[in-house]
PADOGU-798366 format. One record per residue (C-alpha): x, y, z; residue in one letter. Coordinates in steps of 0.05 Angstrom, whole numbers, plus 32768, in hexadecimal, padded with zeros to 4 digits. Layout:
XYZA...
***
This chain:
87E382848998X87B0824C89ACX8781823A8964X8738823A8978X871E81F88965X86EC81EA8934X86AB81D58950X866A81D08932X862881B2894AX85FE81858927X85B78159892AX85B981158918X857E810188EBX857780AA88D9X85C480AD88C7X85B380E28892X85EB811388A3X861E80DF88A9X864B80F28866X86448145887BX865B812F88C5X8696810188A9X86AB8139887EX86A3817588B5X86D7814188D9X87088133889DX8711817A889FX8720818488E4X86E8819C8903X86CA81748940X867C816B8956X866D81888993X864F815389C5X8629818C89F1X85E781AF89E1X860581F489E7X8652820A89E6X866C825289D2X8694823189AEX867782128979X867282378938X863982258913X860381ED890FX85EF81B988E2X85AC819C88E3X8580816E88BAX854681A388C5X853181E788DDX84F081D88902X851481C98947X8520820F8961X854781F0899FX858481D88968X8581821E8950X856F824D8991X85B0822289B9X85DF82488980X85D782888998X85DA82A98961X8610827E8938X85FD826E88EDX85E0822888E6X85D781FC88A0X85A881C6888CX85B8817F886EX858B8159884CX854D81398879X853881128846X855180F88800X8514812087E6X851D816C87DBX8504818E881CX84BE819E87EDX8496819E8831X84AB81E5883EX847E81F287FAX84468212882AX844581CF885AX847D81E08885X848C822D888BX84E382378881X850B826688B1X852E8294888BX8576829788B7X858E82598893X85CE8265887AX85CB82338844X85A681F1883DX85D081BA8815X85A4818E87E7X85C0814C87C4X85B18159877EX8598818B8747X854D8183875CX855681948799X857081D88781X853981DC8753X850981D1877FX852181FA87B5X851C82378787X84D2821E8765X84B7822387AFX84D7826A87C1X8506824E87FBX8524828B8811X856B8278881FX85A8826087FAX85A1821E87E3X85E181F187C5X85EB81B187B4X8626818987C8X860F814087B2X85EF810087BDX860880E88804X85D880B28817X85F5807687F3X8628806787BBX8609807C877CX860B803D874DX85F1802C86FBX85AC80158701X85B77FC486F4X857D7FA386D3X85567F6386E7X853C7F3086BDX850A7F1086EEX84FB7F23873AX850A7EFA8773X850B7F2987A7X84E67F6587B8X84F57F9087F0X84AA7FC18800X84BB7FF18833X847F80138848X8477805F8858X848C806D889EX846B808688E4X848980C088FDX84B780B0893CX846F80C68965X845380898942X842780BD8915X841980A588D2X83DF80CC88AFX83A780A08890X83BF80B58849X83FE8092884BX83DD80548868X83B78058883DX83E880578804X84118017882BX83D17FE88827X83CB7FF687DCX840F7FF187CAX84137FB387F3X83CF7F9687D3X83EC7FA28793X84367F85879FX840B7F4487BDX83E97F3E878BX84187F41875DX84487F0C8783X84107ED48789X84157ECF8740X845F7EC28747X84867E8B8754X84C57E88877DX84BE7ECF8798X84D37EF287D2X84B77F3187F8X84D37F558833X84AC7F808855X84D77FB28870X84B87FD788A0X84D1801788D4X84AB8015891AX846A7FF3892AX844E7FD788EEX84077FED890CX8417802D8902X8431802488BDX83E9801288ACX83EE7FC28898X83D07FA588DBX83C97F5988EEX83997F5588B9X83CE7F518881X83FE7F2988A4X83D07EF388B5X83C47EE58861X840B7EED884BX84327EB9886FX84637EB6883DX84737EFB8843X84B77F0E8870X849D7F42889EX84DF7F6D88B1X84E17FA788E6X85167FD688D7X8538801988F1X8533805A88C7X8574805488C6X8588805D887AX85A180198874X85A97FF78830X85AA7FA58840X85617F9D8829X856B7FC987ECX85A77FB287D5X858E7F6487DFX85557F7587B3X85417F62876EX850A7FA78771X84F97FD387A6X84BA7FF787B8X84BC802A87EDX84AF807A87E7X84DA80AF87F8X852880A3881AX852D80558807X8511805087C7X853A809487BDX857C806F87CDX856A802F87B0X856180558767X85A8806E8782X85C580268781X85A980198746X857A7FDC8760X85337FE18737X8504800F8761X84B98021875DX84A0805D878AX8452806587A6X8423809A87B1X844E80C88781X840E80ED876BX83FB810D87AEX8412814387C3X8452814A87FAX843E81508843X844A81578882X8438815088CBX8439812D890BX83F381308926X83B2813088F5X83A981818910X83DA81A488E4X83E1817188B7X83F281968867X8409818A8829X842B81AB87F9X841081E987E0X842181EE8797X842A81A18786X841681A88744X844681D6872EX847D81A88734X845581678739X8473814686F6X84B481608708X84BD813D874FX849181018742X84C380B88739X84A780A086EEX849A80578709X845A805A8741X843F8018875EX83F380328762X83F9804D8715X83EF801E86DEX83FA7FCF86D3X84217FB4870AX84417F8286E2X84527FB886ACX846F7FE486E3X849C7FAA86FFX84B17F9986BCX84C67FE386A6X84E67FE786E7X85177FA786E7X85257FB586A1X8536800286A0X851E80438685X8535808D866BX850980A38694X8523808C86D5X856780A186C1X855580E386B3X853380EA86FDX856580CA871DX859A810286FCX856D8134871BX856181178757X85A080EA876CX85D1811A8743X8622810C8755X863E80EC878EX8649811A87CBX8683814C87C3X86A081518817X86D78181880DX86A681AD87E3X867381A8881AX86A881BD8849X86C081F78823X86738215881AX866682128863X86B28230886CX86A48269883DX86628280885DX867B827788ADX
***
């Protein structure tokens, strides 16, 4: 008797699902290369607001990976969660947490981080290098005036900072047009010592791991507290949000409720700069603690395996 093979189907998201794919494949199942095939047996995807990815199963279960290091908090009232998922894997205990503050209505497991290697936090005595990666356009280009907003002031504070240094070095790493990520002309034309780098969302790690501190928000400062390179995050205060056009544009609905939970203890915009630098090249117990709750244990591929086996 002829075994049916294992197929599944699967959306690629900026390398995100990488690990889940390599693991699906260590286990002998194979990604289908078509949009539709009766044959494939279930779906993974980075998100559930593409009904195509969903509607081309016909009726097969599907599963969602992580779209960004930071719990999926968007579908707190921004964005509004189908309810056929049959289980969305999360990296870490807050993303359990989380999941079940905001009333997701499916399952919800975590299987570890799967990003990066997950290294001890390795302290600085001075900066040399800094990597800032701005907040990103969408792949439309959209970038809402908020998070511009937040760029230029992180940026004026990280110059600022820097021309009262000697000997140091900033990369500006920056996905897309660099119009679009809010710092125009304007701020290139005054910084010539700055390195101005364009960049792929591509979760790649050279310009962390190079780095005496990073300041980003979201995915790469996420994996850069992962590698253990001294990391300060922006904007933490304001609320989660979403959108790709300024009509529909929302945030979070109950931000507050969970606020000083999510929120990364070090913030560029929130206190001394220098102070902030300093507590972040030299450690905290705060840090540690978030990044237990938020980086967790390295990714566990046969157990990912076996959850989506068990639920097929």
């Amino acid at each position: 008797m002829r075994l049916s093979p294992k197929i599944f189907k699967m959306s690629h998201h900026q390398n995100k699902g990488k690990a889940f794919r390599d693991a699906l494949v260590a286990r002998g199942w194979h990604e289908s290369q078509y949009r539709y095939s009766n044959h494939v047996l279930f779906g993974l995807f980075d998100a559930d607001w593409r009904p195509d990815d969903i509607a081309d199963l016909h009726g097969k279960p599907y599963f969602l990976y992580p779209h960004a290091a930071r719990p999926m908090v968007q579908y707190d009232g921004s964005v509004t969660p189908r309810t056929d998922c049959r289980a969305m894997f999360v990296s870490a205990p807050a993303g359990v947490y989380l999941m079940e503050k905001i009333g997701y209505p499916c399952e919800v497991v975590e299987v570890g981080w799967s990003l990066t290697p997950i290294k001890r936090f390795f302290p600085r005595a001075t900066v040399e290098r800094i990597t800032f990666a701005p907040i990103h356009p969408n792949s439309n280009g959209y970038l809402h005036a908020v998070d511009k907003t937040l760029n230029r002031r992180a940026y004026a504070r990280l110059l600022d900072y820097v021309q009262k240094q000697e000997d140091v070095t900033v990369t500006v790493r920056f996905c897309r047009d660099i119009n679009d990520n809010g710092l125009g002309e304007e701020y290139r034309r005054q910084d010539a010592g700055i390195i101005w780098k364009q960049a792929n969302p591509d979760s790649s790690t050279d310009d962390i791991t190079r780095a005496d501190l990073v300041i980003a928000h979201q995915t790469f400062a996420y994996m850069a507290v992962a590698l253990g390179v001294p990391t300060i995050m922006m904007g933490e205060d304001i609320a989660p949000r979403s959108g790709n056009t300024d009509i529909g544009y929302s945030y979070s609905a109950h931000f507050e409720d969970y606020k000083d939970y999510l929120m990364f203890p070090l913030d560029i915009l929130q206190g001394e700069t220098d102070e902030v630098i300093r507590t972040a090249i030299t450690g905290s117990e705060a840090v540690e603690d978030w990044k237990a709750r938020f980086i967790g244990e390295p990714f566990r591929p046969d157990y990912f395996v076996d959850c989506i086996e068990r639920r097929l």
